[in-house]
C-alpha positions, 0 to 999 in steps of 0.5 A: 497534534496538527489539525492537518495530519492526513493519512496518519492512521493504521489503515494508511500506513500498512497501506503505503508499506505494502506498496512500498514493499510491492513497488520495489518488487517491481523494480526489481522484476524489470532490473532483472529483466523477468515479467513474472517477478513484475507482475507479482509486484502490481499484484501486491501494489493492488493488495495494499490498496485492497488491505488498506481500504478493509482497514479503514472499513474496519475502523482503523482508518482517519474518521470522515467528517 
């Protein structure tokens, strides 16, 4: 395995998916023009950030050195 290989961790990887997911919901509330569907994309964008740090809290995340 590469020495570099950051992110490459449960933690990181739910993360990025959830905001992924949370990214395109956001797409879509300002495609079809509706604030509420846009807002509910920003708050699942926040809640990745959020299940991604109390993944790595909880030992899932790359080790610091």
């Amino acid at each position: 395995m590469s020495a570099s290989d950051h992110g490459n961790s449960p933690a990181a990887w739910t993360a990025v998916t959830i905001i992924i997911v949370g990214s395109l919901i956001t797409a879509v509330g300002f495609v079809i023009p509706s604030p509420a569907v846009a807002i509910i994309g920003v708050v699942v964008m926040i809640a990745g950030v959020v299940v991604g740090k109390m993944m790595q809290m909880a030992g899932l995340g790359k080790a610091r050195r």
